[in-house]
KEGULO-695057 format. One record per residue (C-alpha): residue number from 0; residue in one letter; x, y, z. Coordinates in nm, 2 decimals. Layout:
BEGIN
+------+------+--------+--------+--------+
! resi ! resn !     c1 !     c2 !     c3 !
+------+------+--------+--------+--------+
!  NUM !    A !      X !      Y !      Z !
...
+------+------+--------+--------+--------+
***
This chain:
BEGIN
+------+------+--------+--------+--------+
! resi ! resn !     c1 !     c2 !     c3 !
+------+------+--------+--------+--------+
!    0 !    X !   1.97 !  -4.14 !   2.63 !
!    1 !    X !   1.81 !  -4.34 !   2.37 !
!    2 !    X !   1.48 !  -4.15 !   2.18 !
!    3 !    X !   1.17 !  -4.17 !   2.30 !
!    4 !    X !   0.83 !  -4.05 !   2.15 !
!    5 !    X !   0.57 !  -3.80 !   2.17 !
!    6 !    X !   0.20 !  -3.91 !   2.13 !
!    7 !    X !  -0.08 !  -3.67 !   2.13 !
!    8 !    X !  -0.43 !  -3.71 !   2.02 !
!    9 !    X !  -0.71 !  -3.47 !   2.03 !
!   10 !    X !  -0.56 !  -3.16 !   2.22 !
!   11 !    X !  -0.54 !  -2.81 !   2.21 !
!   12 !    X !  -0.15 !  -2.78 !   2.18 !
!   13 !    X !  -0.03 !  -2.44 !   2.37 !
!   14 !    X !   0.28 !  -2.29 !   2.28 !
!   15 !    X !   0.46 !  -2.38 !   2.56 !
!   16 !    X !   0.37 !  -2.78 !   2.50 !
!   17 !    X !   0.50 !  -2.69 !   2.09 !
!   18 !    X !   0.82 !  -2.51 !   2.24 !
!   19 !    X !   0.91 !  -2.84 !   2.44 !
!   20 !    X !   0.83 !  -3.06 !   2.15 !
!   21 !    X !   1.10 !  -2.87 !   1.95 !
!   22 !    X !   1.32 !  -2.86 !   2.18 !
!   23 !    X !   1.26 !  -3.24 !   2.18 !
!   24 !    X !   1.33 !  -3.24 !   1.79 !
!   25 !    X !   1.66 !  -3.03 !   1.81 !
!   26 !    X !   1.76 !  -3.25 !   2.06 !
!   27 !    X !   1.73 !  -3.59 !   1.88 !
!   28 !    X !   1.54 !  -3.73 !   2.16 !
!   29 !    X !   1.26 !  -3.83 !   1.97 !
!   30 !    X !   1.23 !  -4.11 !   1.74 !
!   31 !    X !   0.87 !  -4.09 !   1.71 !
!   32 !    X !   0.66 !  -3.75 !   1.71 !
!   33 !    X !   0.25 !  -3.84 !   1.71 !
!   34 !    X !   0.02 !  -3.52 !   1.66 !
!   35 !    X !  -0.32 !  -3.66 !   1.58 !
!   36 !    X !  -0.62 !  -3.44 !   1.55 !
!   37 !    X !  -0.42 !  -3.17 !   1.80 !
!   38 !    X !  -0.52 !  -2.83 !   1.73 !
!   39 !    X !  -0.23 !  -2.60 !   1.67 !
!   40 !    X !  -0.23 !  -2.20 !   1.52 !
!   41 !    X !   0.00 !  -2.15 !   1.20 !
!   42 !    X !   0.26 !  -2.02 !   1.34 !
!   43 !    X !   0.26 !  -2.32 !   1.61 !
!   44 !    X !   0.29 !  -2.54 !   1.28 !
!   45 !    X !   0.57 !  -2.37 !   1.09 !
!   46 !    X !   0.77 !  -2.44 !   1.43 !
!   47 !    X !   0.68 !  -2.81 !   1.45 !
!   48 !    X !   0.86 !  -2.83 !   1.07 !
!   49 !    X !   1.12 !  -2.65 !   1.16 !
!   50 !    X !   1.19 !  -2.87 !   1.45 !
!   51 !    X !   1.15 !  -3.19 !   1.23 !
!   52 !    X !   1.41 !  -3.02 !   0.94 !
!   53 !    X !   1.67 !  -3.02 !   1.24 !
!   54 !    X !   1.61 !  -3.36 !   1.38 !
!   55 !    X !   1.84 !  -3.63 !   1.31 !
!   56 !    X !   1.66 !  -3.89 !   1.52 !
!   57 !    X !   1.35 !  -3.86 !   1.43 !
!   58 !    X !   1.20 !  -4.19 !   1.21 !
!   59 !    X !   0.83 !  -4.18 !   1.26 !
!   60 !    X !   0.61 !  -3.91 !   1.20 !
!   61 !    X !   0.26 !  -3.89 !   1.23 !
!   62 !    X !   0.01 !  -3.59 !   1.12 !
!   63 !    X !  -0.30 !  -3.83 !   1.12 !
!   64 !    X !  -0.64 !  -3.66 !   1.13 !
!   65 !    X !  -0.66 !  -3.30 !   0.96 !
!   66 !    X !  -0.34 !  -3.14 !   1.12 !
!   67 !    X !  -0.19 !  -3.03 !   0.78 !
!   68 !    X !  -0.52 !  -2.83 !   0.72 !
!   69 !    X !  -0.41 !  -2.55 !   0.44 !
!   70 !    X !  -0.16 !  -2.51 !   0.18 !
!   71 !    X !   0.07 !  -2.32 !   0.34 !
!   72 !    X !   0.11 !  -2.63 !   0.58 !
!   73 !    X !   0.18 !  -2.86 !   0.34 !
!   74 !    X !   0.48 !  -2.65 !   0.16 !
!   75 !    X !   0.63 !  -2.62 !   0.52 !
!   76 !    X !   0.60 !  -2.96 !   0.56 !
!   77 !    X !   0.76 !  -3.03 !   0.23 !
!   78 !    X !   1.03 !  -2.78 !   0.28 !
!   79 !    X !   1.11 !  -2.95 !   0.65 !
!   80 !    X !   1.14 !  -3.31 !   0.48 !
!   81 !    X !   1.37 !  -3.15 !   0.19 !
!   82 !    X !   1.59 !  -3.08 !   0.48 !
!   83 !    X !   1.53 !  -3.41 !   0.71 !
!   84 !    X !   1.73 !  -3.73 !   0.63 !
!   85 !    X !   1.60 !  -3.93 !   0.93 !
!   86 !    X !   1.22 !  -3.96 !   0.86 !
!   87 !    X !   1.14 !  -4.31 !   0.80 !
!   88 !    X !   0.77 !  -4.37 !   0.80 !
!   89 !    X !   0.49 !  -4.09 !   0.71 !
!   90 !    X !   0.15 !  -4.07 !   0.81 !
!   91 !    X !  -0.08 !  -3.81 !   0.70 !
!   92 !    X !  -0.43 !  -4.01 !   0.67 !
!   93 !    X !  -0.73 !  -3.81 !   0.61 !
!   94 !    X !  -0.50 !  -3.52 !   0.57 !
!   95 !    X !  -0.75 !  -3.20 !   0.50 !
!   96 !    X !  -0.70 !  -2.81 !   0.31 !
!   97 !    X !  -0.94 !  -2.55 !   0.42 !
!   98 !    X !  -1.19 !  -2.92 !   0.54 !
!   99 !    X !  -1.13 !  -3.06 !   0.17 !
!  100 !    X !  -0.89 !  -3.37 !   0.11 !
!  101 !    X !  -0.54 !  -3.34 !   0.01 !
!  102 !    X !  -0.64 !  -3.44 !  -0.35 !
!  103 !    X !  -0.38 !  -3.46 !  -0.62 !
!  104 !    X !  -0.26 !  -3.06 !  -0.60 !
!  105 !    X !  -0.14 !  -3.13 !  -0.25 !
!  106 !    X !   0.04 !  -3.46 !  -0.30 !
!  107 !    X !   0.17 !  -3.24 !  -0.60 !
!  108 !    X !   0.34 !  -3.00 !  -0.37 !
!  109 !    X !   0.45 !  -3.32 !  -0.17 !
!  110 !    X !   0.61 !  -3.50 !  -0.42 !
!  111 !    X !   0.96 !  -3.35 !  -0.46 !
!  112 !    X !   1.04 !  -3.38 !  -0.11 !
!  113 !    X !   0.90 !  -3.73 !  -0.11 !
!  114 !    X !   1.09 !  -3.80 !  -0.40 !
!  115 !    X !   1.44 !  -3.73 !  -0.27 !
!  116 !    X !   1.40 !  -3.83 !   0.12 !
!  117 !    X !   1.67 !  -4.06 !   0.18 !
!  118 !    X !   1.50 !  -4.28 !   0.43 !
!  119 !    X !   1.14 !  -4.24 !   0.36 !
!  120 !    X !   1.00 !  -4.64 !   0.37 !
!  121 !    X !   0.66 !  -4.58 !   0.51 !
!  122 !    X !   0.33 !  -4.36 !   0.37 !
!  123 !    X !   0.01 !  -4.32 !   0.45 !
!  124 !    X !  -0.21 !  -4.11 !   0.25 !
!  125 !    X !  -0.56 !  -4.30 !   0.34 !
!  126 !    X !  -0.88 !  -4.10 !   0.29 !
!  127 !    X !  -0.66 !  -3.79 !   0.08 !
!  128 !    X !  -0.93 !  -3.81 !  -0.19 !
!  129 !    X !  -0.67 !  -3.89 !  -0.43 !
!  130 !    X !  -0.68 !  -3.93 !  -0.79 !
!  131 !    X !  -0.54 !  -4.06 !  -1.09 !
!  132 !    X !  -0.26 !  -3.78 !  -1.10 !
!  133 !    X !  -0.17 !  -3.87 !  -0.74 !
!  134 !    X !  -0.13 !  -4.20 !  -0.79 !
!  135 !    X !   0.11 !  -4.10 !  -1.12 !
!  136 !    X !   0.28 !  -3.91 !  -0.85 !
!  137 !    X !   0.30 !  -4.23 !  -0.63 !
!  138 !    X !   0.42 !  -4.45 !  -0.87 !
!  139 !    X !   0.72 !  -4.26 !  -0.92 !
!  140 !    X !   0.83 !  -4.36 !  -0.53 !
!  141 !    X !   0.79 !  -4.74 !  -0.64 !
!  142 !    X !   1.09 !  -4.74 !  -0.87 !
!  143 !    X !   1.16 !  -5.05 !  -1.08 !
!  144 !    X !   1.42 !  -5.31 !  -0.97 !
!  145 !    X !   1.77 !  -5.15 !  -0.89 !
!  146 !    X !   1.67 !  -4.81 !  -1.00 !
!  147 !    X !   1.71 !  -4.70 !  -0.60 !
!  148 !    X !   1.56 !  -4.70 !  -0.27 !
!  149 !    X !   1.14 !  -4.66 !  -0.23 !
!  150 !    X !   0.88 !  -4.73 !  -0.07 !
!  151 !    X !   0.84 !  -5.10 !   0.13 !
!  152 !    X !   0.48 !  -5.03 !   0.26 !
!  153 !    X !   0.25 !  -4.78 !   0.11 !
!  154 !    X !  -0.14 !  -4.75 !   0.27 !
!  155 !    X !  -0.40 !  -4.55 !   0.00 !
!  156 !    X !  -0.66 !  -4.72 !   0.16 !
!  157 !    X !  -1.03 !  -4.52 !   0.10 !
!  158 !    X !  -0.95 !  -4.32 !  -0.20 !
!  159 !    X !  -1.24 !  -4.34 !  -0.42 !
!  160 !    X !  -1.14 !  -4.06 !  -0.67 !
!  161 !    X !  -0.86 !  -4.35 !  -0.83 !
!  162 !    X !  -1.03 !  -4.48 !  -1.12 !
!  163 !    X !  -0.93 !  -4.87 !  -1.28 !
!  164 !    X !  -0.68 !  -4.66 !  -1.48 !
!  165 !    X !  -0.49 !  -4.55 !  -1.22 !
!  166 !    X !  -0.50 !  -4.88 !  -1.03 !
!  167 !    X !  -0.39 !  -5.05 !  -1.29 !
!  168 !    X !  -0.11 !  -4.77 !  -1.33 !
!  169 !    X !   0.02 !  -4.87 !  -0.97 !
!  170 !    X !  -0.05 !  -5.25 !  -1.02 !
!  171 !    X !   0.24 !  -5.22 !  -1.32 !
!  172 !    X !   0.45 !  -5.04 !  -1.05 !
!  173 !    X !   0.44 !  -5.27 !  -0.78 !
!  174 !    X !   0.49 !  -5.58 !  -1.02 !
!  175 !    X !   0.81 !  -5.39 !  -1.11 !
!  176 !    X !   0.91 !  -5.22 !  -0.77 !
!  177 !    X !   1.21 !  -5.43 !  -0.59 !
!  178 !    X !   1.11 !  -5.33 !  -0.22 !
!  179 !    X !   0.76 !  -5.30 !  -0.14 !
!  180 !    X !   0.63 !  -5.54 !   0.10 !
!  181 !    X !   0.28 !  -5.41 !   0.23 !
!  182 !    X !  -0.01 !  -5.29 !   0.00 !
!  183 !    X !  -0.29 !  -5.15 !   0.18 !
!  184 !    X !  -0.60 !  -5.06 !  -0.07 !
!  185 !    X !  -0.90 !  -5.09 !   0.18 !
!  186 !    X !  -1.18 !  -4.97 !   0.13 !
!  187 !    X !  -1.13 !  -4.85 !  -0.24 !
!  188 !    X !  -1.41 !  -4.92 !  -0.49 !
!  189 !    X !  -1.17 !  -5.18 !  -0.69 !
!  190 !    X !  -1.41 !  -5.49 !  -0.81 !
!  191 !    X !  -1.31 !  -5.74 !  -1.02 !
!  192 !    X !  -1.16 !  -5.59 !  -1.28 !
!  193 !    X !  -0.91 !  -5.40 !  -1.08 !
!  194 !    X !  -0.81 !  -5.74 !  -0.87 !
!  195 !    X !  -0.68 !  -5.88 !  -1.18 !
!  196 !    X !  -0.44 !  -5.65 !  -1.27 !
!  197 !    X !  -0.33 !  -5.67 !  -0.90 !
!  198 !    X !  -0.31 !  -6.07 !  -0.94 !
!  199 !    X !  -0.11 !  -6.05 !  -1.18 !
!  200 !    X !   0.12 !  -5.78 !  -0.98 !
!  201 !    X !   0.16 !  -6.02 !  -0.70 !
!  202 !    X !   0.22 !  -6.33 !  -0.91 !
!  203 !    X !   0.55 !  -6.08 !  -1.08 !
!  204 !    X !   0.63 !  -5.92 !  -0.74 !
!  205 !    X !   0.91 !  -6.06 !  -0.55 !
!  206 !    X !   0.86 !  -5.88 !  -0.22 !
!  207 !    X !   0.51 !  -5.81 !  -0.15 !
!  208 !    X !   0.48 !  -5.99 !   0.13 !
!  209 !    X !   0.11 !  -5.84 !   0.27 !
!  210 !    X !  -0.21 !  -5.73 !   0.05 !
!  211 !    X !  -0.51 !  -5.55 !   0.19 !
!  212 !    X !  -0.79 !  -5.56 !  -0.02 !
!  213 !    X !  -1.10 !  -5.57 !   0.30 !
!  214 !    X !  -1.41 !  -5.40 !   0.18 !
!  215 !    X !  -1.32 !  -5.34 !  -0.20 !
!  216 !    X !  -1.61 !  -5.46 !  -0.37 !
!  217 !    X !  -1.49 !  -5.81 !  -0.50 !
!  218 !    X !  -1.69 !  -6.13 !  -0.59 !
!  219 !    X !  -1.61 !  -6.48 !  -0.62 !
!  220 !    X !  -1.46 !  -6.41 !  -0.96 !
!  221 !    X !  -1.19 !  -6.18 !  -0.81 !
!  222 !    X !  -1.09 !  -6.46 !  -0.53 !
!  223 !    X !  -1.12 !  -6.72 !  -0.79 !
!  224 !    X !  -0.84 !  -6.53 !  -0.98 !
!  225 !    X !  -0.69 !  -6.49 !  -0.66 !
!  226 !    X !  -0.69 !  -6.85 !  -0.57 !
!  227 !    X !  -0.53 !  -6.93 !  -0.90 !
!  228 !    X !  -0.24 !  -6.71 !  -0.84 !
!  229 !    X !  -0.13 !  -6.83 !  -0.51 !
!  230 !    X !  -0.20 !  -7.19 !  -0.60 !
!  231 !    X !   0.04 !  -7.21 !  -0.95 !
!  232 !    X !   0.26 !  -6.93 !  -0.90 !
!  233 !    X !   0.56 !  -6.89 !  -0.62 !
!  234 !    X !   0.54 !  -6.55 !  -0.49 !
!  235 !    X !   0.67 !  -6.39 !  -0.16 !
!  236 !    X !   0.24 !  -6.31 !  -0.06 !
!  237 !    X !   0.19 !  -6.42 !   0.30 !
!  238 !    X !  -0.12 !  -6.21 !   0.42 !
!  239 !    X !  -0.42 !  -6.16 !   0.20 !
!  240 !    X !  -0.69 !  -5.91 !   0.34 !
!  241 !    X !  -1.07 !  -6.01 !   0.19 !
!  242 !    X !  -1.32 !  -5.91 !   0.44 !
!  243 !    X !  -1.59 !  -5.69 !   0.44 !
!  244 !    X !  -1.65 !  -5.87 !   0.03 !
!  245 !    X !  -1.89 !  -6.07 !  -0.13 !
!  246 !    X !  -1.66 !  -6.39 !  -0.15 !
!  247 !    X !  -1.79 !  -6.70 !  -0.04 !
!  248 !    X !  -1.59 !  -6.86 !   0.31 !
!  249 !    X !  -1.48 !  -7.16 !   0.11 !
!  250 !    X !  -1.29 !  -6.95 !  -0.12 !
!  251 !    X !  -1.13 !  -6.74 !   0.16 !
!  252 !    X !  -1.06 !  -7.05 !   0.33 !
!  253 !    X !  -0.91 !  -7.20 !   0.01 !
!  254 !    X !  -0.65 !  -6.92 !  -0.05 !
!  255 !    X !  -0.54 !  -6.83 !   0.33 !
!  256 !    X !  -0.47 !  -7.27 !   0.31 !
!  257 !    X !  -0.22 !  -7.21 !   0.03 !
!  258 !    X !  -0.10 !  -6.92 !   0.19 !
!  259 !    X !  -0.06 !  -7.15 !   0.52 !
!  260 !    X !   0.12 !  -7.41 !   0.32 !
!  261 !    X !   0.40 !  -7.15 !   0.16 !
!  262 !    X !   0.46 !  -7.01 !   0.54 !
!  263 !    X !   0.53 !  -7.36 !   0.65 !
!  264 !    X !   0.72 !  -7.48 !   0.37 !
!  265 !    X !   0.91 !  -7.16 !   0.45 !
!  266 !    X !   1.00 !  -7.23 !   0.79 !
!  267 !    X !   1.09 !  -7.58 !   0.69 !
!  268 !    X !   1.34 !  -7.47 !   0.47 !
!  269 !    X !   1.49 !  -7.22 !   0.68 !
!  270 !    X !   1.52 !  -7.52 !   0.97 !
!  271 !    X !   1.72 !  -7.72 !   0.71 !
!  272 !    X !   1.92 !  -7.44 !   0.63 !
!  273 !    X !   2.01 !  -7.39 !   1.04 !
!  274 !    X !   2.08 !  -7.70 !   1.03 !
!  275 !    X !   2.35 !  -7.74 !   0.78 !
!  276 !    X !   2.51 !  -7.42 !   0.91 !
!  277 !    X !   2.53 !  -7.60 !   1.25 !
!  278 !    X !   2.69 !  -7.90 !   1.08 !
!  279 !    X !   2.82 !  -7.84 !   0.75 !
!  280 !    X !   2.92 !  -8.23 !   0.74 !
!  281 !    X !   2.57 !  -8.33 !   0.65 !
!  282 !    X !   2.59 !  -8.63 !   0.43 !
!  283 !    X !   2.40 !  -8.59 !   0.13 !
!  284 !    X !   2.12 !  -8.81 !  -0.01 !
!  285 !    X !   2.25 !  -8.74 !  -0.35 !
!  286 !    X !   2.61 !  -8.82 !  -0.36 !
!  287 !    X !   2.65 !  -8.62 !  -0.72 !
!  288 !    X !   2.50 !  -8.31 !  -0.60 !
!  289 !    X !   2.60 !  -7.98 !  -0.37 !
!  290 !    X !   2.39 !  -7.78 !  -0.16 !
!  291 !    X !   2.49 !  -7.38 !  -0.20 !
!  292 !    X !   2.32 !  -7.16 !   0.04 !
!  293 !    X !   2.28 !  -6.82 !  -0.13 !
!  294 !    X !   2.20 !  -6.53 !   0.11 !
!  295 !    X !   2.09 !  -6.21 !  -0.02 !
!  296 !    X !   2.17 !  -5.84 !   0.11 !
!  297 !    X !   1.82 !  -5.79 !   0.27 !
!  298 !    X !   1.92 !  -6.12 !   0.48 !
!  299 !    X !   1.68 !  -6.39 !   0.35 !
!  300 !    X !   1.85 !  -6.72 !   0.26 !
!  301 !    X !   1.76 !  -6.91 !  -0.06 !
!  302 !    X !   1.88 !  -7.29 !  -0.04 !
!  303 !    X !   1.93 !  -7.42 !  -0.40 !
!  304 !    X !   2.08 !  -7.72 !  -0.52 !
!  305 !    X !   2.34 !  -7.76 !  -0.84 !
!  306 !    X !   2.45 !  -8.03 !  -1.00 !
!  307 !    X !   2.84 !  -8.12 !  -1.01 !
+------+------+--------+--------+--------+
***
């Protein structure tokens, strides 16, 4: 039987319903396990990890919404992910101690699990009142190019303890980092001065593929920068986020354009590149050259021509 997933929002979990969710765990029959804002006791908690230290199948899990609500729950959490190997993606937004944030000490105890996981791709830590320290912490799951596996998509969105220091700390990290593809920042006090430095990340980022900056405080001047970015350097940026910011619609319209015009030139290349797989006879325009089709281990397919 292939795994399935448990999704439960709002409840008053018993221990019966937490003894069949483990049961679930230490059966690998569930691939994703979705606890937001349940109410559980302690002891009901310390299970749940336990469970999830066991599971092999497990890729998705989600503790959205004040579940990991004291210290002691975060160090069993962190001891039950030293343990996993199959956790792919982590959510723990607006994660709360004692009806405080997270904040940096908890991430602390965090850290060296996250550090090691194996698998871990995906993390949410939205609305964790977060500071510079934690984003210090963060940074070291963005490791530079061929260092080894990290993050793809990382959310931090409302976080308004991170000051342009620490921004521009993770800015230098994702303009290094070889894997991460989604950037979520929402709803962070940014400005202008902060969207530069995350200009010039994209413009020396080869993957990120999806940037989130809705509701960040940024003017014309950031989305003029912006504009300038996408429009004289290649980079792999797709989706660009700017609602909710005091940019004028010409300029919004201006960038997701060039955005446009990269996706389709995209796709046009990849058609070409079908095509000559279908037919590698293709006559050439250019009698003196050679196409080589390069592909890459993630899959994607550069088409480059060389001169014979």
């Amino acid at each position: 039987m292939l795994p399935g997933s448990i999704q439960i929002s709002g409840e008053t979990l018993s221990s019966a319903e937490i003894r069949d969710i483990c049961e679930s765990l230490r059966e690998n029959s569930v691939r994703l396990l979705s606890l937001r804002g349940c109410q559980l006791s302690d002891r009901d908690f310390g299970r749940i990890c336990r469970g999830v230290a066991e599971s092999h199948s497990l890729a998705q899990l989600n503790l959205n919404l004040g579940i990991v609500s004291n210290i002691n729950r975060v160090k069993q959490l962190a001891e039950a992910l030293k343990t996993n190997r199959s956790v792919q993606s982590l959510f723990l937004y607006l994660c709360s101690l004692h009806g405080s944030p997270l904040t940096d000490a908890g991430l602390a105890l965090l850290n060296p699990a996250l550090s090691i996981h194996p698998s871990l791709v995906a993390l949410d830590l939205g609305d964790c009142m977060l500071g510079d320290e934690g984003i210090n912490l963060i940074c070291g799951l963005l490791p530079p190019d061929g260092a080894k596996s990290g993050l793809k998509e990382l959310t931090l969105s409302a976080n308004p303890g991170v000051t342009a220091k620490g921004w521009g700390r993770l800015a230098i990290a994702v303009a290094h980092s070889s894997q991460v593809r989604v950037l979520n920042l929402d709803y962070n006090p940014l400005g202008d001065q902060v969207a530069g430095m995350l200009a010039v990340a994209v413009a020396s980022s080869r993957t990120l593929e999806v940037l989130d900056l809705e509701g960040t405080g940024l003017t014309d001047q950031s989305a003029q920068t912006l504009l300038d970015m996408v429009e004289n350097y290649p980079t792999a940026l797709r989706t660009l986020i700017l609602a909710e910011n005091s940019i004028s619609p010409e300029l919004q319209q201006q960038i997701s354009d060039l955005l446009s015009e990269g996706e389709e030139e995209e796709e046009n290349e990849a058609q070409e590149v079908t095509a000559r797989e279908k037919n590698p006879w293709i006559c050439q325009s250019n009698p003196s050259s050679q196409m080589v089709l390069v592909t890459s281990g993630l899959g994607e397919n550069l088409l480059a021509e060389t001169e014979m």
